[in-house]
Each structure stands twice: as C-alpha cells, then as structure tokens.
KOLKOLMAR-35277 format. One record per atom (N, C-alpha, C): atom name; residue number from 0; z, x, y. Coordinates in nm, 3 decimals. Example, Ala and Ser with C-alpha at 12.3 -4.5 7.8 and 13.67 -1.06 7.14 Angstrom:
   atome   num        c3        c1        c2
       N     0     0.780     1.319    -0.569
      CA     0     0.780     1.230    -0.450
       C     0     0.780     1.320    -0.330
       N     1     0.708     1.285    -0.225
      CA     1     0.714     1.367    -0.106
       C     1     0.787     1.290     0.003
END
This chain:
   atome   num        c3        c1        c2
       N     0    -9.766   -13.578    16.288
      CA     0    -9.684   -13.663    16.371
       C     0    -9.667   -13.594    16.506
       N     1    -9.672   -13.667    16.629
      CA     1    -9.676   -13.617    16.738
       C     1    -9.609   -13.717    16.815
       N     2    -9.570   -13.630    16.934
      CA     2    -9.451   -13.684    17.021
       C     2    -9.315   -13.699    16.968
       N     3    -9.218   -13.769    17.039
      CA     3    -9.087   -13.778    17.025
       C     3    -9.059   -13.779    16.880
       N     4    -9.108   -13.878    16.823
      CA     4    -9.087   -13.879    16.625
       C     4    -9.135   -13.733    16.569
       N     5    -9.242   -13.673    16.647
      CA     5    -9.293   -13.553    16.583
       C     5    -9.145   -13.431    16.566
       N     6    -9.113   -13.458    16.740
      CA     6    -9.002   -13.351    16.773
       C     6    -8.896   -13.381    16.660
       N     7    -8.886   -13.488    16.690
      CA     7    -8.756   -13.550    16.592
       C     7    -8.773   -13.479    16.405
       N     8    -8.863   -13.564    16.368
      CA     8    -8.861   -13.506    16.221
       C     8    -8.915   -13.322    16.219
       N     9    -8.945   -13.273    16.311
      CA     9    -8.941   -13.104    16.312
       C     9    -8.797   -13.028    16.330
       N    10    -8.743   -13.123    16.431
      CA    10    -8.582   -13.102    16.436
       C    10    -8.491   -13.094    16.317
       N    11    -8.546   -13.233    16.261
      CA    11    -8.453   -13.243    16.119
       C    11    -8.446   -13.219    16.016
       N    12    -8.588   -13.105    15.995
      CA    12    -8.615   -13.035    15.916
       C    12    -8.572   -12.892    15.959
       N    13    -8.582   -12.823    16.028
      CA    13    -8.492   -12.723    16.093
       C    13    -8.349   -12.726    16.061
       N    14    -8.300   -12.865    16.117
      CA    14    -8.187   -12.871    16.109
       C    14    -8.141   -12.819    15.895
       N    15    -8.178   -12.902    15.852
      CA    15    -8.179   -12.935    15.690
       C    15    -8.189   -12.739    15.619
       N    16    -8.232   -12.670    15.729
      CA    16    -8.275   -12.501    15.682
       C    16    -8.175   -12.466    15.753
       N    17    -8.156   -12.515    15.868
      CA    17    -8.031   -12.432    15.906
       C    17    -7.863   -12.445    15.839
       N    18    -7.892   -12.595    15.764
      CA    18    -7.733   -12.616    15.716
       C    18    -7.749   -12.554    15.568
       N    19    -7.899   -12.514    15.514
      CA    19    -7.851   -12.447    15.383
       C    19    -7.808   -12.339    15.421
       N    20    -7.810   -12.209    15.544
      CA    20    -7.799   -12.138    15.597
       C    20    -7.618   -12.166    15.606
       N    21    -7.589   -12.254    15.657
      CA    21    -7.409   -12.298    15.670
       C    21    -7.361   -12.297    15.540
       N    22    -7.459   -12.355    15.429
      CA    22    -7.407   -12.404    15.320
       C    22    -7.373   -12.220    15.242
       N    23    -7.503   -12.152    15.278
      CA    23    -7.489   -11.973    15.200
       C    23    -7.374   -11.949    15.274
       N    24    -7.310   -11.957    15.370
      CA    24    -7.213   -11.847    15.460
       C    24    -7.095   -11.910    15.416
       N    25    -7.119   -12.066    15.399
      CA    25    -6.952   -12.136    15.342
       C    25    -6.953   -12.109    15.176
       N    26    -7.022   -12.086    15.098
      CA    26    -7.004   -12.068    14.947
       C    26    -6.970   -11.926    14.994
       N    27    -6.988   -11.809    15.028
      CA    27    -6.937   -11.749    15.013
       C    27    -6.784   -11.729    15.050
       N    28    -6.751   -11.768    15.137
      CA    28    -6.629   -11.775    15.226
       C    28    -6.542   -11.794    15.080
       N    29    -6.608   -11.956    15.035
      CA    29    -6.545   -12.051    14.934
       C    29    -6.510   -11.926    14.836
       N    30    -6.587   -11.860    14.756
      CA    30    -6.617   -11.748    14.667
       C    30    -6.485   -11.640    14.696
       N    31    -6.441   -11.556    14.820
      CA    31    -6.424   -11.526    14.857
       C    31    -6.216   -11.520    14.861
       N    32    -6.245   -11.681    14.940
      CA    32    -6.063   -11.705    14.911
       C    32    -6.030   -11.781    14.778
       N    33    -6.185   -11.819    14.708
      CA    33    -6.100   -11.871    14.548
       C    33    -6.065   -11.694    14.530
       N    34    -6.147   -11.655    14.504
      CA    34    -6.078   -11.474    14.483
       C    34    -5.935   -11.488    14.481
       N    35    -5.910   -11.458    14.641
      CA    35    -5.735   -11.449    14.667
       C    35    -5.651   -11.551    14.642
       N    36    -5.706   -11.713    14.623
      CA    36    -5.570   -11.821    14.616
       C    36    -5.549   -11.824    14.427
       N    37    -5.711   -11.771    14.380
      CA    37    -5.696   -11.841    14.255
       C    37    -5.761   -11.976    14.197
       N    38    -5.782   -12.060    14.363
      CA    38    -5.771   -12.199    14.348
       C    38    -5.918   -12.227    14.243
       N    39    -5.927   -12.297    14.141
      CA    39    -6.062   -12.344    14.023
       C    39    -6.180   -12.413    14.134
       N    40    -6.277   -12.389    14.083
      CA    40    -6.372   -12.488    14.100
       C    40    -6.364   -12.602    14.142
       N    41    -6.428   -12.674    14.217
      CA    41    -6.405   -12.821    14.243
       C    41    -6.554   -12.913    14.170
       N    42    -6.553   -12.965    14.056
      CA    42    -6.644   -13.041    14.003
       C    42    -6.680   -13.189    14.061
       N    43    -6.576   -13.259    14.147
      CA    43    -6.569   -13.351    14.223
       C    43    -6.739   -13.383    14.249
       N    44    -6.807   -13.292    14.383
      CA    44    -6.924   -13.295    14.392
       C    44    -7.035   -13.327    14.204
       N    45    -7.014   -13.266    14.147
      CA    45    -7.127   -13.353    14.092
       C    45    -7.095   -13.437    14.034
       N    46    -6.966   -13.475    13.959
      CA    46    -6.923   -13.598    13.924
       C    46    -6.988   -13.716    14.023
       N    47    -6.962   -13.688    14.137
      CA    47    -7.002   -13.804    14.254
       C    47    -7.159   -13.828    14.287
       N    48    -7.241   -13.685    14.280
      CA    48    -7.401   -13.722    14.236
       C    48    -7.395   -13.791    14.085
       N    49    -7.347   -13.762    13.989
      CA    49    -7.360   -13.813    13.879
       C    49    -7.376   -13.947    13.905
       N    50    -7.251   -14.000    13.951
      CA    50    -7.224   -14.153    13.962
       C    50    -7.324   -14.225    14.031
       N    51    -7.347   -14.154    14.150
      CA    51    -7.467   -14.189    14.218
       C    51    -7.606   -14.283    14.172
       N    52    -7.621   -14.157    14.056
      CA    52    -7.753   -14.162    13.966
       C    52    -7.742   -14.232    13.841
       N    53    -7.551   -14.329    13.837
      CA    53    -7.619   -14.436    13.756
       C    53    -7.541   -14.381    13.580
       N    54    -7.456   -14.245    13.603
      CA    54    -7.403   -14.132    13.521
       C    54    -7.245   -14.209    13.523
       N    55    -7.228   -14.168    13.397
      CA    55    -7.013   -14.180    13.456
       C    55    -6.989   -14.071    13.383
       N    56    -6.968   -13.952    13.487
      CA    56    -6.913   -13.838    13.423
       C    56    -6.735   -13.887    13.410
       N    57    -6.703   -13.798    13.274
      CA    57    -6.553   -13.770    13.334
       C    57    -6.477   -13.720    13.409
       N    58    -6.363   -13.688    13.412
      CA    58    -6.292   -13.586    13.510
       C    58    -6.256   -13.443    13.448
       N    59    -6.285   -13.463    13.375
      CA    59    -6.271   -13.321    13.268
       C    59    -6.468   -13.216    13.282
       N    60    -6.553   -13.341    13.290
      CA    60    -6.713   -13.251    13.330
       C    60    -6.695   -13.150    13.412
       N    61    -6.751   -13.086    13.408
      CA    61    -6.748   -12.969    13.495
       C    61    -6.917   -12.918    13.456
       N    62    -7.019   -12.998    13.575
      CA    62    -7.172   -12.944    13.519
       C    62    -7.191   -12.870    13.644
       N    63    -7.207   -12.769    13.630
      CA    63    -7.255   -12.665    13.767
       C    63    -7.364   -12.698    13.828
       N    64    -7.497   -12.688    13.760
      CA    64    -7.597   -12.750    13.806
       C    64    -7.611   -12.865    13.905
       N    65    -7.582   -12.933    13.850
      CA    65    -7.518   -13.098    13.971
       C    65    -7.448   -13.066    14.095
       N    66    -7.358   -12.960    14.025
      CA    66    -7.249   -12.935    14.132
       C    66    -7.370   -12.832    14.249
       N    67    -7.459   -12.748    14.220
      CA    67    -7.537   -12.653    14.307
       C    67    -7.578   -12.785    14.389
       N    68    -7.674   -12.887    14.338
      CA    68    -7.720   -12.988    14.385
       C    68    -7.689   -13.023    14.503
       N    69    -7.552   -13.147    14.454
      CA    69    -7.439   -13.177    14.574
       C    69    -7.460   -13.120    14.645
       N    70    -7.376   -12.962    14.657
      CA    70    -7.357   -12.901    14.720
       C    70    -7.438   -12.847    14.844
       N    71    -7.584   -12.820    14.769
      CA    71    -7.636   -12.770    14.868
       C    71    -7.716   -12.888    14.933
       N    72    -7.812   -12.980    14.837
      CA    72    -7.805   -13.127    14.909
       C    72    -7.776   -13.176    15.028
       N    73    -7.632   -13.209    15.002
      CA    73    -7.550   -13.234    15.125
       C    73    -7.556   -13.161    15.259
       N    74    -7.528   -13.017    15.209
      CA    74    -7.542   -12.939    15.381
       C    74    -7.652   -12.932    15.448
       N    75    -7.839   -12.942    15.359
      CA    75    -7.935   -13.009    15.445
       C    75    -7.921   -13.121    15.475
       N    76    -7.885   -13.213    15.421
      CA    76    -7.925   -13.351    15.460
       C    76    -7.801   -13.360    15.616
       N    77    -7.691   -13.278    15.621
      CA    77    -7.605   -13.299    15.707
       C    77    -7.659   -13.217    15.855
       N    78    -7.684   -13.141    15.784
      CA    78    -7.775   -13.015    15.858
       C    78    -7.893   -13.084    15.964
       N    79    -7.999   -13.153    15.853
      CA    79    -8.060   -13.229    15.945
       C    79    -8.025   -13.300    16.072
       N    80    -7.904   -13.348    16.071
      CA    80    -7.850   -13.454    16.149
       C    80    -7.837   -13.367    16.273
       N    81    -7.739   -13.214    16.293
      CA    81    -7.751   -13.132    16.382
       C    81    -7.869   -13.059    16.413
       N    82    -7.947   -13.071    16.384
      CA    82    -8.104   -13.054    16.400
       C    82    -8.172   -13.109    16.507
       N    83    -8.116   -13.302    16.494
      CA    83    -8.178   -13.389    16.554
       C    83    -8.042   -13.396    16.718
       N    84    -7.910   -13.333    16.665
      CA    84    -7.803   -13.322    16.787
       C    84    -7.901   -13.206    16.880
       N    85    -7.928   -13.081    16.820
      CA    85    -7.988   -12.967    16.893
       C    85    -8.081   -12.968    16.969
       N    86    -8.169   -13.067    16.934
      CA    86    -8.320   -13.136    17.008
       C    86    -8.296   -13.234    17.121
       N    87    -8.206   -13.288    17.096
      CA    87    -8.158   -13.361    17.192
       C    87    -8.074   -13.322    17.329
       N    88    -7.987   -13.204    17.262
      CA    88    -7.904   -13.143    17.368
       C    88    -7.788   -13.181    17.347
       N    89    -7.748   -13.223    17.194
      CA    89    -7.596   -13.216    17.143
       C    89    -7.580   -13.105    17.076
       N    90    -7.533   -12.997    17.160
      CA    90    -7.534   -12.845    17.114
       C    90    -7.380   -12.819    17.136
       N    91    -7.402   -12.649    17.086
      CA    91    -7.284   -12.566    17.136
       C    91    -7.128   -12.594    17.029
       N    92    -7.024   -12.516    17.059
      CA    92    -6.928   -12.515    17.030
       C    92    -6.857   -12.735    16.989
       N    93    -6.835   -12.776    17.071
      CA    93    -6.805   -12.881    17.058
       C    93    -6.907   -12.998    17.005
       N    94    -7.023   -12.928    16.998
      CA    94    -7.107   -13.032    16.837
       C    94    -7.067   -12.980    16.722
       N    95    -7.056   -12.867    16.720
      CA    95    -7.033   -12.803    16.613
       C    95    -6.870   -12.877    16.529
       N    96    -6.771   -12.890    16.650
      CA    96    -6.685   -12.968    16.612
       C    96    -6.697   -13.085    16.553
       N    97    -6.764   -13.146    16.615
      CA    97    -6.795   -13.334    16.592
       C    97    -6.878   -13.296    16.434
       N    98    -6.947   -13.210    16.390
      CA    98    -7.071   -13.135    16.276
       C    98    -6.918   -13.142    16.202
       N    99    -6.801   -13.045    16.172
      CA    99    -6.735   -13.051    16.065
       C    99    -6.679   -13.158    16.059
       N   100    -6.640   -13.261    16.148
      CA   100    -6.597   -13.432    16.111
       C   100    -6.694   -13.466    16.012
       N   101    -6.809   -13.475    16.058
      CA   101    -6.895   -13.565    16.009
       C   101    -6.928   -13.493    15.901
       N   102    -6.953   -13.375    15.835
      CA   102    -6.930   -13.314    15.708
       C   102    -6.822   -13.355    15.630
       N   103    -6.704   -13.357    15.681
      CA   103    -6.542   -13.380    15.600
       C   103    -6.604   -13.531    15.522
       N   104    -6.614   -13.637    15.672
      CA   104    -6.684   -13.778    15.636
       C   104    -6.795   -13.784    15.546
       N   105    -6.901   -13.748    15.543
      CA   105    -6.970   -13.750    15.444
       C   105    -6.896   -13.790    15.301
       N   106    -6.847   -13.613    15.282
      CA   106    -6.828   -13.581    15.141
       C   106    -6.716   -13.703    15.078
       N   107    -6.613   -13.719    15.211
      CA   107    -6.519   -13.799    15.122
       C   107    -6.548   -13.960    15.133
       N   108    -6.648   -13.988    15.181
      CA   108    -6.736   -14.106    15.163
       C   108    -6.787   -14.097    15.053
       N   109    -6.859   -14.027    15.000
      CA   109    -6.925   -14.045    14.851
       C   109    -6.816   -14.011    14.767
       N   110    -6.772   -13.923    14.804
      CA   110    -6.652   -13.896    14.641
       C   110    -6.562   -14.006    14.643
       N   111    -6.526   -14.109    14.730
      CA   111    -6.440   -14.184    14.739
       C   111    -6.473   -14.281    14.717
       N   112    -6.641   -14.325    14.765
      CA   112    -6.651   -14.493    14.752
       C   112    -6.783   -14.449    14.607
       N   113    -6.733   -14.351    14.506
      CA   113    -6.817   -14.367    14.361
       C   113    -6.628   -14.327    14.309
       N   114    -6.542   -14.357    14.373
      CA   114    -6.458   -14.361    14.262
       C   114    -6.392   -14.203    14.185
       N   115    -6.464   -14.087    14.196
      CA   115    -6.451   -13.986    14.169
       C   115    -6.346   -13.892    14.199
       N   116    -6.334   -13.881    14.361
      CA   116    -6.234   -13.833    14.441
       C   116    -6.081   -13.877    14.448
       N   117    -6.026   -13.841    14.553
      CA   117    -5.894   -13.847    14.587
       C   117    -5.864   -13.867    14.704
       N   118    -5.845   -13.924    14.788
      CA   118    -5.857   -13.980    14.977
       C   118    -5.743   -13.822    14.983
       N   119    -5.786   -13.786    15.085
      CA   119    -5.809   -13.660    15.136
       C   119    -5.611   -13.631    15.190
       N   120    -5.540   -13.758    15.205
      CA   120    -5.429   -13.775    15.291
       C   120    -5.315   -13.739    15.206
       N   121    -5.399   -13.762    15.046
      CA   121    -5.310   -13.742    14.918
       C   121    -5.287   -13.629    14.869
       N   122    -5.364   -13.517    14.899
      CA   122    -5.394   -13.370    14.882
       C   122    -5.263   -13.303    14.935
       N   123    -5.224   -13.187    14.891
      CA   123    -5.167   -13.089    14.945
       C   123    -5.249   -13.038    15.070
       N   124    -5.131   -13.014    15.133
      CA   124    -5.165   -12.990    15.238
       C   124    -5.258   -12.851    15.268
       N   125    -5.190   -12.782    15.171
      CA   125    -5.285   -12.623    15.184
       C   125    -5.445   -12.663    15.106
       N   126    -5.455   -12.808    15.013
      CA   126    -5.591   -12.792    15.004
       C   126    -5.641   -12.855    15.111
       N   127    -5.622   -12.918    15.232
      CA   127    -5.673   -13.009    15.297
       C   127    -5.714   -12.887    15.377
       N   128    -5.601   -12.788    15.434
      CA   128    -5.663   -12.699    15.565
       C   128    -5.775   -12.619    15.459
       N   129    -5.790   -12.615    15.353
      CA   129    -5.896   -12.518    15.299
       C   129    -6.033   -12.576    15.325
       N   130    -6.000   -12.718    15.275
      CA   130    -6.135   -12.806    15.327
       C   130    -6.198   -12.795    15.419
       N   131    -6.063   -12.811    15.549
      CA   131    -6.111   -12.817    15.705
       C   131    -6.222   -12.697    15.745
       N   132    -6.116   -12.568    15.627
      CA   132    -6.179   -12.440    15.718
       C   132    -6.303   -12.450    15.674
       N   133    -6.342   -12.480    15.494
      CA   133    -6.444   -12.400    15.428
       C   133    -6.558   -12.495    15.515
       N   134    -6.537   -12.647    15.560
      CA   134    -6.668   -12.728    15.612
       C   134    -6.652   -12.698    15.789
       N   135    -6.562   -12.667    15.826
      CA   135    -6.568   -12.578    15.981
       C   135    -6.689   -12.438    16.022
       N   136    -6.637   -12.370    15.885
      CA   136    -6.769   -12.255    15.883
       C   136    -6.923   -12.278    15.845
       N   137    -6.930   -12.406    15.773
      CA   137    -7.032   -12.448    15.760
       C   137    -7.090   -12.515    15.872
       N   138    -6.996   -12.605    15.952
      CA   138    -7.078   -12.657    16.110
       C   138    -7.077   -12.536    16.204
       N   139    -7.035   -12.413    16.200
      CA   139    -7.023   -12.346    16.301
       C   139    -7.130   -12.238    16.258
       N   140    -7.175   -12.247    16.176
      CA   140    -7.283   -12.189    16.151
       C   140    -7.458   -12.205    16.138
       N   141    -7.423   -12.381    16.090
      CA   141    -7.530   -12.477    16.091
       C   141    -7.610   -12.459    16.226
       N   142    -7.438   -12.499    16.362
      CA   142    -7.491   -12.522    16.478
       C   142    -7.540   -12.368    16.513
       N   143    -7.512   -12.259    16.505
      CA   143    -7.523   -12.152    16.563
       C   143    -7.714   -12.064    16.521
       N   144    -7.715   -12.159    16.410
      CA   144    -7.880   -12.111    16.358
       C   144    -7.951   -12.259    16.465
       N   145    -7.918   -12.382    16.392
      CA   145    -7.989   -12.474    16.475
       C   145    -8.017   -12.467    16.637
       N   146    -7.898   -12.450    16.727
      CA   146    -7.914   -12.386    16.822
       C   146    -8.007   -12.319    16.906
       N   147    -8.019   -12.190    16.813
      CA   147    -8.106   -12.069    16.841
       C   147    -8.220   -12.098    16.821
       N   148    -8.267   -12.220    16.699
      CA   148    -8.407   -12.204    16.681
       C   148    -8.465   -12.331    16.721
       N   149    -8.404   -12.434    16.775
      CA   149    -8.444   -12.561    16.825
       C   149    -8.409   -12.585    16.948
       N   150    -8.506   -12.581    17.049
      CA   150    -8.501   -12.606    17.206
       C   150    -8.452   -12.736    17.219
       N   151    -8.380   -12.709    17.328
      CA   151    -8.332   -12.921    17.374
       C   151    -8.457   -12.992    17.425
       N   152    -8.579   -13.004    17.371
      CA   152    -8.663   -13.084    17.461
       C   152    -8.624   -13.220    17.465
       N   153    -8.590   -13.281    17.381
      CA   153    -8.535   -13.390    17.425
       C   153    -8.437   -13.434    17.484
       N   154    -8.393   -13.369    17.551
      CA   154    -8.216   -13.330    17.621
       C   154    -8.257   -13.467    17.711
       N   155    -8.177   -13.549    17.699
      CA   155    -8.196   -13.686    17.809
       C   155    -8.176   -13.648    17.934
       N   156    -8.263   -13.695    18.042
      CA   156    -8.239   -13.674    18.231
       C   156    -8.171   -13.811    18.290
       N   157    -8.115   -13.864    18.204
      CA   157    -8.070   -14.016    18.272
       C   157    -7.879   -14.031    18.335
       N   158    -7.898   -13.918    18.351
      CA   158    -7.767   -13.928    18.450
       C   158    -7.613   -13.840    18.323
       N   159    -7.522   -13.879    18.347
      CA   159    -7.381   -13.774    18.302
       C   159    -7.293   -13.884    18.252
       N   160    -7.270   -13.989    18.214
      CA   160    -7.245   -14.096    18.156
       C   160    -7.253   -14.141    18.073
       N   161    -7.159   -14.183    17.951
      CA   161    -7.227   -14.269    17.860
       C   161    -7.270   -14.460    17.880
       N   162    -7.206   -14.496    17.998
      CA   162    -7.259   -14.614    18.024
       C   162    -7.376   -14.613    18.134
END
C-alpha cells in the first residue's frame, strides 16, 4: 500500500506497538499500587470480551486469559488510533490528554453497553481517580513512543482553524 492509506495503516500499526508499550508501563503501575491499596483484580474486562463473543460470563468469573486479551487488545487497537493522531500531527502532551479520554471511553463503552460494568459516576471516588491515573499513564506513554517513532508527514498545511 502506498501513499496517504500506506502512511496511514503504517501509522496504525506503530501506533497498536506503541500502546502495547503503554499497556506494559500501565500493568505495571496497576501491579504496583494493587501492592499498596490491596485493591483485587478487576475481571470486568473479560467478562465484557466474553459477552462480546456471544459468552455470558458471571460476575463471580474471574478468567485471566480473556482478561490478558481485553486488556492488552484494547491498548493496541486504542494505540492505533494515536498512531494515526502522530502521522497527522495530533501529537504531544495535549493528545496525549484527549488519548486517556478516549481510553476511559472505550473501556466504559464496552463494559457498559455488554451489560457487565458499572457507569463509572457510581464508583468510589478513589476507584475512579485510580482509573484516571492507571489509563493517563497508558496515553502518556502510548503518545511518548508513538511520537518518537512516527513523523507528522501528514501534518495538514491548510491554515490554523478548524473551520
């Protein structure tokens, strides 16, 4: 594939290596303060691939495997997306911001509309900032590999505007 689609799907494959790269630096983090809070596992993620695929796990499952899946799944396929921001010239610190929205969105899009989850507003509050942080280090890391290894050639020349 060559030209713009070429750049594009090279981007978003980059991108997809650089967010498993977010996804290794946030499992550990995750690893890390379950250590100090204590806080269990979250099985949520594969319950919600389960469902996906057509499965009705319970809420009591707890399959790791699925859960690796999800997990890492998700941060390429999200990954990709800042791949295709980086090529373009949606970089830097403040993509990286807009990168953990659209991570938070993702996840509680599928865990929510398969029924699995819990809308995010209902949570304690100390699990919500855990969320924020653990998928914050994952866009700030995504963007910081994507970045480095994907030039803006497609950076648009059509003026400083969105209209």
């Amino acid at each position: 594939m060559r030209g713009r689609a070429g750049l594009l799907a090279r981007a978003w494959a980059q991108g997809a290596v650089s967010g498993l790269a977010g996804v290794a630096v946030m499992t550990v983090g995750e690893k890390l303060e379950q250590a100090l809070t204590h806080r269990p596992d979250s099985y949520v993620p594969a319950r919600a691939l389960l469902t996906l695929l057509g499965r009705h796990p319970g809420d009591a499952d707890q399959p790791p495997v699925w859960n690796h899946l999800m997990h890492w799944g998700t941060g390429a396929a999200v990954g990709g997306l800042r791949g295709v921001w980086a090529v373009t010239g949606i970089r830097g610190p403040v993509a990286s911001a807009w990168h953990t929205v659209v991570r938070l969105a993702v996840d509680q899009t599928v865990e929510n509309t398969t029924g699995v989850g819990a809308p995010p507003m209902t949570w304690p509050a100390r699990e919500q900032a855990v969320d924020v942080l653990h998928k914050a280090v994952y866009a700030t890391v995504t963007g910081l590999v994507a970045d480095r290894w994907i030039s803006p050639a497609l950076r648009p020349t059509r003026g400083r505007t969105s209209h």
